[in-house]
N, C-alpha and C positions, 0 to 999 in steps of 0.2 A: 504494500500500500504506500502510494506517494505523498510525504507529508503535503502537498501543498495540489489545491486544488482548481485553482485559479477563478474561483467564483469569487471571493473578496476585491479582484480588482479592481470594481466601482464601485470599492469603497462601502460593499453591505457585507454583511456577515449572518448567519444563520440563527435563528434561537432554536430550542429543543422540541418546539411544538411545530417546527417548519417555516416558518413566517422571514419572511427576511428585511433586515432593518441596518438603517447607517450604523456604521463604525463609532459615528459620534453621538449615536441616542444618550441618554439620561441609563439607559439601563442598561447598556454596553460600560458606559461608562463605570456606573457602578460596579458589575461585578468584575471589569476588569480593576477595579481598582482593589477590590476582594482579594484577586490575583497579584496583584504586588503585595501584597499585605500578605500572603499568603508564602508568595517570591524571601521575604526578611526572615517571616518563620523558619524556613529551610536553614538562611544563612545561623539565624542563634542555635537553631539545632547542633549545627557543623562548631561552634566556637565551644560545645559543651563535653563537658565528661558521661560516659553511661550512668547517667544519674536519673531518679523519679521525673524532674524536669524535662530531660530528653524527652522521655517517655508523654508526658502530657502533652510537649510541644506538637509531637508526633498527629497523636488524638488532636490537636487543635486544626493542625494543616488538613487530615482531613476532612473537618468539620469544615473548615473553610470551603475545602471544595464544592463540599457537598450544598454551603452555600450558595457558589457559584453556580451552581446547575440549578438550584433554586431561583435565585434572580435570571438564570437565562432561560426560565421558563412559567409562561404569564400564566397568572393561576386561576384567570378563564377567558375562552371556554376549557373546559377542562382536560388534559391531555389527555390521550390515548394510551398513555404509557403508567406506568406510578412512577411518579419521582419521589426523593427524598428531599425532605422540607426542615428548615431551621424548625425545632421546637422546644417545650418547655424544658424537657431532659435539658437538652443543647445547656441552657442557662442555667439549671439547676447545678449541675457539673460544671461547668462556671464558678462559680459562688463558693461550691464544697471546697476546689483547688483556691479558692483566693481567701477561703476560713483555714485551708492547714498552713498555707506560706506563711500566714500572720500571725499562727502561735508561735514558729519560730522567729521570730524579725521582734527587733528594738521597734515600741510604740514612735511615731511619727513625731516630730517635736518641731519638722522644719519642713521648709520647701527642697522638695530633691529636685539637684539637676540630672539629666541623662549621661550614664558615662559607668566611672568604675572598671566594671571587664567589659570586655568585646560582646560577651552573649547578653549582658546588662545593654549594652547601648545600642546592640541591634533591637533587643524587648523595646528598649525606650521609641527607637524607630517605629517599631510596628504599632503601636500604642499611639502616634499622631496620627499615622496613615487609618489607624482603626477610625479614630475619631474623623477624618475625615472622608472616611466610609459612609459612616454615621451620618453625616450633615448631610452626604445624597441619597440617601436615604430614607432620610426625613422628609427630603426637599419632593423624590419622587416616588412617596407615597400619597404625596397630595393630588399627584396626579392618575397613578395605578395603584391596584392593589397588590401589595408585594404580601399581602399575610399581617398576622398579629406580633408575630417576634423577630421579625429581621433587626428594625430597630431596636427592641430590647435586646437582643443577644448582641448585637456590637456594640451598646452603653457599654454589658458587662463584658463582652472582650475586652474593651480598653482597658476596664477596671483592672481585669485581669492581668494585660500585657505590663500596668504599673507595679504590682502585686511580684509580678516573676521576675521582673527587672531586678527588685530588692530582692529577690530569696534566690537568684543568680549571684549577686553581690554576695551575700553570706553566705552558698556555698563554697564559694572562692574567698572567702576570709575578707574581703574588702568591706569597707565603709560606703555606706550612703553618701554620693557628695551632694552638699550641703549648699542651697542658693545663700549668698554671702552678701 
């Protein structure tokens, strides 16, 4: 099979229910932005030790994906196919990973900057681009219906991606650095 198919070269691309739409929609936009966001997790994966962390990072990319075939497929009329959809699980699981990295981690006392280790400061990365997931998100569910949880589940990715950044930091013995 050849990666490349030449039906993108005016500029349209495909979504999962068949339909084909600019490169530049709102909802191209979106999930590819999911897809970088998704691109960083890889890199802190790669900057880490076999540790629990790996391991969630791991869970997290797919989740991502699974995102992305979510937003690359409008959720009506309703597909022919069953996709996997962002759900409450999604965030529940969330939330549990960002209640165990906080029993271990010094209580917050400052503003942290992004930095510390490598796998810290890629988390911190992915943690803006989450948030700015988030804002299109927001923006184009005012106009489609993307579901109940897309945007809740990337509020609590963000949370999360701040959350690992610190318990990255204290696995590797480093300090929070400190807005000064």
């Amino acid at each position: 099979m050849k990666i490349y198919t030449k039906k993108g070269d005016d500029g349209s691309t495909g979504l999962f229910d068949g339909q084909r739409v600019q490169k530049s929609s709102e909802r191209v936009n979106l999930y590819g932005t999911s897809d970088e966001l998704n691109s960083i997790v890889g890199l802190a994966i790669t900057f880490g030790g076999n540790d629990g962390l790996k391991a969630d990072l791991t869970v997290i990319s797919n989740t991502l994906f699974k995102l992305g075939s979510d937003l690359a497929t409008p959720i009506g009329p309703k597909p022919k196919f069953k996709i996997k959809r962002i759900n409450e699980e999604d965030i529940i699981w969330l939330e549990n990973k960002i209640d165990n990295y906080d029993e271990s981690l010094e209580p917050l006392r400052a503003f942290i900057l992004p930095g510390g280790s490598k796998r810290a400061a890629f988390l911190h990365q992915a943690r803006t681009v989450c948030r700015r997931a988030e804002r299109l998100a927001v923006d184009f569910q005012t106009k489609e219906d993307i579901g109940k949880t897309v945007v809740k589940y990337l509020n609590r990715l963000s949370d999360y991606f701040f959350a690992a950044s610190r318990y990255a930091n204290y696995l590797e013995g480093l300090p929070d650095v400190k807005w000064e």
